[in-house]
C-alpha positions, 0 to 999 in steps of 0.5 A: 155870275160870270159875265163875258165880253168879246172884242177885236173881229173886224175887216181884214184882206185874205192873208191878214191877221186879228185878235179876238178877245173874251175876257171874264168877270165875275165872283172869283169863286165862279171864275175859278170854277171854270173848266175853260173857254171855247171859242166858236164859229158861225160862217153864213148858211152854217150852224155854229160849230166849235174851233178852239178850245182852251182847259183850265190849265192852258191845254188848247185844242184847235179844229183841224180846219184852223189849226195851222192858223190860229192860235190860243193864248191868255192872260190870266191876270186878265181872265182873258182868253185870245184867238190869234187868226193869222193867213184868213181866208174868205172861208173864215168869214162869220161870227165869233163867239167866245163861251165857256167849257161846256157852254152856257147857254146863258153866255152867248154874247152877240158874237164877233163879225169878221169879214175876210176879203180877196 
């Protein structure tokens, strides 16, 4: 059964950067399976909303509301997948949560808390 692990959120000032990771493991037949990650968001009073979303074959798709900020990468010898944040805002203050496409609900994890001060 595929298992994931996030990491990285933090505290950082408006304007800074962070990487977060979610790295897979697993069978490797269930990890070959996957038809990708998605990375979602849950800011306070919200409900949890996707933001990126990465296929199989390294297609990435980011909302529209981070686009110009954040990034996708990965690593598969790792089966890791990597949301660069770079220019955060307040505004992306919240959880982070990593799943897989489509989601499971088997696979939310406790989330990545980052905070975004002035």
């Amino acid at each position: 059964q595929v298992r994931l692990v996030e990491s990285g959120g933090g505290l950082v000032q408006a304007g800074g950067s962070l990487r977060l990771s979610c790295s897979a493991s697993g069978p490797p037949e269930s990890l070959m399976v996957l038809q990708g990650w998605t990375w979602y968001r849950q800011t306070p009073g919200a409900q949890r909303v996707q933001i990126a979303y990465m296929s199989s074959r390294g297609t990435a798709n980011l909302d529209d509301a981070v686009k110009d900020r954040f990034a996708l990468s990965r690593d598969l010898g790792k089966n890791t997948v990597y949301l660069e944040m770079t220019n955060l805002k307040p505004d992306d203050t919240g959880i982070y949560y990593c799943n897989t496409f489509p989601p499971s609900d088997a696979l939310w994890g406790p989330g990545l808390q980052v905070t975004v001060f002035l």
